[in-house]
ROGU-54790 format. One line per field, with one value per residue (C-alpha): residue number from 1; residue in three letters; x, y, z. Coordinates in Angstrom, 2 decimals. Layout:
BEGIN
num c(NUM:...) $
residu c(Ala:...) $
X c(X:...) $
Y c(Y:...) $
Z c(Z:...) $
// end
This chain:
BEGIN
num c(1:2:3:4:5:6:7:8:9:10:11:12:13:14:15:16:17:18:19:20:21:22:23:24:25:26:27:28:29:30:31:32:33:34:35:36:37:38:39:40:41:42:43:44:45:46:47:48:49:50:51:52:53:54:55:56:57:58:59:60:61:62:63:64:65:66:67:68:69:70:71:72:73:74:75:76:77:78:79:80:81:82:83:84:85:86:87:88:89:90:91:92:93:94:95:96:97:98:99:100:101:102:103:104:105:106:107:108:109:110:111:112:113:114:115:116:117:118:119:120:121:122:123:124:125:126:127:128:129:130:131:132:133:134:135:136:137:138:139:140:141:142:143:144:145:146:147:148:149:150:151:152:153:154:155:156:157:158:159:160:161:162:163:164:165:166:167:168:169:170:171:172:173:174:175:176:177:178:179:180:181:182:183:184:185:186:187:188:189:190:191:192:193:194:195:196:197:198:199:200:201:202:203:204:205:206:207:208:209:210:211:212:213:214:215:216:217:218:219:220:221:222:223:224:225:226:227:228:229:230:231:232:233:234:235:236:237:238:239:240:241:242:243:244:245:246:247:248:249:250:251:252:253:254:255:256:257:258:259:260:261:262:263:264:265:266:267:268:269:270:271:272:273:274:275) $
residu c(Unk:Unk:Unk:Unk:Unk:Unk:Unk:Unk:Unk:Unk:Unk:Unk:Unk:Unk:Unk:Unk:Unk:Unk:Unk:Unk:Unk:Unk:Unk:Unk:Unk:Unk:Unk:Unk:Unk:Unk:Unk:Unk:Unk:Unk:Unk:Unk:Unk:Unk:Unk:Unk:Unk:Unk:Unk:Unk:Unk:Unk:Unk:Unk:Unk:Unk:Unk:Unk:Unk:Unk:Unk:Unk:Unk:Unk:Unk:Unk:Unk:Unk:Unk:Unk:Unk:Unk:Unk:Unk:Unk:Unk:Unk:Unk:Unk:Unk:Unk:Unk:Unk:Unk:Unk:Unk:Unk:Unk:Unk:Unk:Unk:Unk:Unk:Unk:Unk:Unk:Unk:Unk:Unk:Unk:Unk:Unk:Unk:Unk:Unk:Unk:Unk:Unk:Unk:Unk:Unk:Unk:Unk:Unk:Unk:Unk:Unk:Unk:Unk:Unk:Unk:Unk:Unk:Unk:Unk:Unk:Unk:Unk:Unk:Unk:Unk:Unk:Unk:Unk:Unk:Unk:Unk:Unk:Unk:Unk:Unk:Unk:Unk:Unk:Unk:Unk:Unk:Unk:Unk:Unk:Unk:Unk:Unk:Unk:Unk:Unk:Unk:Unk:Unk:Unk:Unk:Unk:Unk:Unk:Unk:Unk:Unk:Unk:Unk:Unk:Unk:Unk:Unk:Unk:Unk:Unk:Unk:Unk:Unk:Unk:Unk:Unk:Unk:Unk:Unk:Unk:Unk:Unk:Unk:Unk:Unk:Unk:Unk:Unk:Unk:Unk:Unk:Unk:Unk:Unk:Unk:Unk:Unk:Unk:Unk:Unk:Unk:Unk:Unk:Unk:Unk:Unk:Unk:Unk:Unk:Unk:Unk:Unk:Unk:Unk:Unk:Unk:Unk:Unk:Unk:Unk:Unk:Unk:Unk:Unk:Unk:Unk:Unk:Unk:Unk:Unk:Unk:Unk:Unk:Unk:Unk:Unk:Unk:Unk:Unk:Unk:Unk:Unk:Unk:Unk:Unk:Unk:Unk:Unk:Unk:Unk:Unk:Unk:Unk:Unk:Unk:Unk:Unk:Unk:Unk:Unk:Unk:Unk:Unk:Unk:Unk:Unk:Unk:Unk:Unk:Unk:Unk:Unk:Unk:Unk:Unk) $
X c(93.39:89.16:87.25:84.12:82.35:82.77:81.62:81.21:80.16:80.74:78.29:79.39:79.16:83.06:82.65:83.83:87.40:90.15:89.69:86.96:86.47:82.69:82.80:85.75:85.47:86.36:84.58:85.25:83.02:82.33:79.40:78.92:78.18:77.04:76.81:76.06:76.36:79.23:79.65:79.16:82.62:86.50:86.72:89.66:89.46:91.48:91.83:92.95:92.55:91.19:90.41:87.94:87.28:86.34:85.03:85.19:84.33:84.16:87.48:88.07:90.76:92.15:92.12:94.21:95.20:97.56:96.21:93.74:91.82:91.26:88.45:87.02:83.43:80.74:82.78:80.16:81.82:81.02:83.20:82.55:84.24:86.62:88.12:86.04:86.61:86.96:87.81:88.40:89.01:88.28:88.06:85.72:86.23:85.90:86.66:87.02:90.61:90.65:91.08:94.25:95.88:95.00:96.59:99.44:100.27:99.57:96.24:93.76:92.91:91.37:93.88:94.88:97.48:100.24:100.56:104.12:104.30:104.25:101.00:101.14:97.86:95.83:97.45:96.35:92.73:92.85:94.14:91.46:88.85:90.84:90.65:86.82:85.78:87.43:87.90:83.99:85.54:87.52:86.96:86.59:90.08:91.86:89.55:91.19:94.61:94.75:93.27:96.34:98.94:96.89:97.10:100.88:101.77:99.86:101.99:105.42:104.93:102.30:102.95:100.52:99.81:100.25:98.78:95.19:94.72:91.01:90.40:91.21:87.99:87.25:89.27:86.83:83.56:84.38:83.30:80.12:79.55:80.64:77.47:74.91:75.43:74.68:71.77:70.32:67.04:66.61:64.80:67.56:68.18:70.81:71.09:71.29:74.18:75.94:75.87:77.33:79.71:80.47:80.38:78.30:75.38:76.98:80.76:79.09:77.21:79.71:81.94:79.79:79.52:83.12:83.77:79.93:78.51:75.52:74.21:74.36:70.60:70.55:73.28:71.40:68.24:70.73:72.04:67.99:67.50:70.58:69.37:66.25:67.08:68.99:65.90:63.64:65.89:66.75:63.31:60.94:57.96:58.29:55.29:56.89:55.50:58.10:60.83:59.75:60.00:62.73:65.44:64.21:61.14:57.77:55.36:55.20:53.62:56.89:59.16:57.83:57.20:61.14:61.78:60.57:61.78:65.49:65.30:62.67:61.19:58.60:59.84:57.74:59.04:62.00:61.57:59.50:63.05:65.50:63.60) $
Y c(89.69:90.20:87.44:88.74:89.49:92.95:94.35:98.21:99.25:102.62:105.23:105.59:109.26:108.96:107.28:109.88:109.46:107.26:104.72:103.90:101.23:99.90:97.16:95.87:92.83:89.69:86.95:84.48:81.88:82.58:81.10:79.65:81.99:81.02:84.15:83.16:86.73:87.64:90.77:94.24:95.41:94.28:91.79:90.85:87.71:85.87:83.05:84.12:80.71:77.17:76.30:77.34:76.40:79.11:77.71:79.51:78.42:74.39:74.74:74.58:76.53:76.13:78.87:77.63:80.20:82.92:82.07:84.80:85.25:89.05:88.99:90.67:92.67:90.29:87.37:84.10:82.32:80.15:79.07:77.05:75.85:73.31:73.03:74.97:77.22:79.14:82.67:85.78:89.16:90.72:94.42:95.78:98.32:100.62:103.86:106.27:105.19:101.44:100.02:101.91:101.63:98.30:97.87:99.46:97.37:94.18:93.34:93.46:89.84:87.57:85.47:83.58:84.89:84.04:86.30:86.59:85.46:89.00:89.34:92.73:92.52:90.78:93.97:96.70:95.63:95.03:98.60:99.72:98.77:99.89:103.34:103.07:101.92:104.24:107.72:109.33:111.13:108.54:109.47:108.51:109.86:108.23:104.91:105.54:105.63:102.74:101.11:101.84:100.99:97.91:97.04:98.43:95.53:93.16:93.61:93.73:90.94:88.58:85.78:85.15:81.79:81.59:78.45:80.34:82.67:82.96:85.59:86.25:87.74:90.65:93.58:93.28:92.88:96.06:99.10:97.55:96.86:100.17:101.02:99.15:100.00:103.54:102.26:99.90:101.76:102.22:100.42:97.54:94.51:91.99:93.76:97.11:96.12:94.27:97.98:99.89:97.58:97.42:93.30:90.89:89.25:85.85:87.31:88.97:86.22:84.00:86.83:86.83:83.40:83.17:85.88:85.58:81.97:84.50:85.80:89.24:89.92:87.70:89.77:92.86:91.84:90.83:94.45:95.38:93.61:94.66:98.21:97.28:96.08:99.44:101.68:99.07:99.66:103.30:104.50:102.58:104.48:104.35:102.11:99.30:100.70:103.69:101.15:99.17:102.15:103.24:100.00:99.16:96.54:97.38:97.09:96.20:92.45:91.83:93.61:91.23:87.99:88.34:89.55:86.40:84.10:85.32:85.69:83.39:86.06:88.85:92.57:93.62:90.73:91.75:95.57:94.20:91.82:94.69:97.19) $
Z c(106.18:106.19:108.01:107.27:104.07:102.25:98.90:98.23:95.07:93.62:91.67:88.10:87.96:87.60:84.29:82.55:84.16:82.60:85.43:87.48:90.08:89.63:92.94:95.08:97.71:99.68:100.28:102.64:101.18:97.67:95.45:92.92:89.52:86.07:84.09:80.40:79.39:81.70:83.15:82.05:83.14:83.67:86.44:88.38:90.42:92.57:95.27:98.52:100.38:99.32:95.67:93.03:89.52:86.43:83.01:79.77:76.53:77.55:79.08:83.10:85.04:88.59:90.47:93.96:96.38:94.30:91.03:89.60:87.07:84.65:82.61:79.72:79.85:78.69:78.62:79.55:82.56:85.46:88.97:91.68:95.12:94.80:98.05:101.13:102.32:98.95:99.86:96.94:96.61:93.21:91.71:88.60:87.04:83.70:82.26:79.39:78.46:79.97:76.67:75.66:78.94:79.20:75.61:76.30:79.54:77.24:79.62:77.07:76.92:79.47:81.38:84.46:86.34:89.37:91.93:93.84:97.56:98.94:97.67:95.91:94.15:97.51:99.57:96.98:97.08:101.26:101.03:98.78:101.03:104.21:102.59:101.93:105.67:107.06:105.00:104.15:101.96:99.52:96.27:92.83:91.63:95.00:93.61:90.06:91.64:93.08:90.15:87.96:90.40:90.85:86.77:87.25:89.99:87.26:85.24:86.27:89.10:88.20:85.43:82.88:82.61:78.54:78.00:79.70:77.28:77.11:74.46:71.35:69.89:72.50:71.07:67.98:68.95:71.64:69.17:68.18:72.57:72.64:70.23:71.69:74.88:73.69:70.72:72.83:73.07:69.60:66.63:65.99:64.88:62.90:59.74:61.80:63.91:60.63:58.84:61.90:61.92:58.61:58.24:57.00:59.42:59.06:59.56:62.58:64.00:64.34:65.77:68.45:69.32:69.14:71.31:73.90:72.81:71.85:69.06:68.40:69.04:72.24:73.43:72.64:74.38:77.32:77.15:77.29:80.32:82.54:81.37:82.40:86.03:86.46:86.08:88.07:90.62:90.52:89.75:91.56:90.65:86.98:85.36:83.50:80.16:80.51:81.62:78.21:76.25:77.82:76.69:73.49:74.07:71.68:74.45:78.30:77.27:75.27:77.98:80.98:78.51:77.73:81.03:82.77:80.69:80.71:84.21:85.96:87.72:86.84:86.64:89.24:91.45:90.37:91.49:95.08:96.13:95.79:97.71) $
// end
C-alpha cells in the first residue's frame, strides 16, 4: 500500500514495441478531471479506497473501492471525489499491436470493471512501480511485460460490469485517429478526412460525435494542440512560428489565437509554467 503520491511517466521511444506503458501511479487524493477530448492513450483506472464518480456521454458511474474503470484513447470523460479520501491507482499505455491484443482478449471497448478481493490488478501496478523505484535499469520490455500480464489478470478475474459498456463507436473511428495523428501537420480539413476515410462528411461527423462529442475538425485542432504542447515543452527554444508550422496552424497569430482560447492560457505562458 503507497501513502504518498507517485506518478512516473515513461519516454515513448518504445513505441515501436507491441506494448508500452506511457504513465503508471497512485494517488492518495485524486482530483477532479474534465477532459472533453479525453486522453491520447488507453487508461486504466481504479479506486483503491473511498469513492469517485466518472461521467461519459451524460451518463454517471460509481467507481467505490474495487470498481475500475478501462478506457478508450480520446474518449471525453470527467470524475470527481465522492467520498474523501478518494485514492487510485491507474496505468496508460499504447503500442504497435494494442489493438489486436486487446481484441483478442475481448478489451477493446471502454468499461467498468470488478476487481476480486485479492486484488490482482491493485498488486500488479504496486509491483510495477516497486520495480521502477528501485531497479535504474527497468526497462521498456520489463514495462511491456507487466503490461500484458496486467490485461491477462483483466481478463480472467475481473467482471465486466455489462450494463457499463461505454463504447460502441471506438473501433471505427481508430484508423482515421490512426491518420491524423500522423497527417496532423498537413493541409486538412472535413472533406480531406471524409476521402481518407472513405465516408461521407455527414456519415463522418456524426461518427465523431457519437464516438468524441466533437466534430471531426475540433478533434483535429485538439490533436494540433496536444502536438503543440509536446514541442513547447521539449524544445524550449523553438520560436512559436516553427511550433505553428510545425502542427498544422497557417500562421503564429492563428496558432496562439486558437491556442488561448482552447486552453485559457497563452503558449508562451504555457512554455514559462512547465519549465
Amino acid at each position: 500500500m503507497y501513502f504518498s503520491k507517485k506518478r512516473y511517466t515513461f519516454s515513448q521511444t518504445g513505441s515501436s514495441l507491441p506494448l508500452f506503458v506511457e504513465s503508471v501511479g497512485y494517488n492518495p487524493q485524486e482530483l477532479d478531471f474534465n477532459r472533453p477530448e479525453g486522453y491520447p492513450h488507453y487508461h486504466w483506472l481504479q479506486t483503491t479506497d473511498g469513492e469517485g464518480l466518472f461521467t461519459f456521454q451524460g451518463q454517471s458511474y460509481p467507481l467505490p473501492k474495487g470498481r475500475g474503470i478501462f478506457i478508450n484513447p480520446y474518449t471525453p470523460h470527467a470524475y470527481h471525489t465522492v467520498k474523501r479520501p478518494w485514492s487510485t491507482a491507474y496505468i496508460t499505455f499504447g503500442g504497435a499491436s494494442v489493438s489486436s491484443i486487446l481484441t483478442a482478449l475481448e478489451l477493446n471497448g471502454s468499461a467498468v470493471y470488478e476487481e476480486p478481493r485479492d486484488e490482482p490488478l491493485t498488486q500488479i501496478i504496486y509491483k510495477m512501480m516497486e520495480e521502477v523505484q528501485t531497479n535504474i535499469e527497468f526497462s521498456s520490455l520489463q514495462l511491456s511485460r507487466y503490461l500484458y500480464d496486467f490485461l491477462i489478470q483483466l481478463k480472467q478475474h475481473a467482471r465486466a460490469n455489462n450494463s457499463h459498456s461505454l463504447s460502441h463507436f471506438y473501433e471505427k473511428v481508430r484508423p482515421i485517429v490512426d491518420w491524423l495523428e500522423i497527417s496532423f501537420a498537413e493541409d486538412i480539413g472535413l472533406a480531406d478526412i471524409a476521402k481518407h476515410a472513405n465516408v461521407s462528411p455527414q456519415y463522418l461527423n456524426r461518427l465523431f460525435q457519437e464516438t468524441f462529442s466533437s466534430s471531426p475538425y475540433s478533434f483535429l485542432v485538439q490533436l494540433r494542440i496536444r502536438k503543440a504542447k509536446e514541442l513547447l515543452v521539449a524544445s524550449p527554444d523553438l520560436p512559436l512560428n516553427q511550433v505553428a508550422s510545425l502542427t498544422g496552424f497557417k500562421d503564429v497569430s492563428h496558432f496562439v489565437a486558437t491556442f488561448r482560447r482552447r486552453e485559457q492560457i497563452t503558449p508562451k505562458q504555457y512554455r514559462i509554467l512547465h519549465h
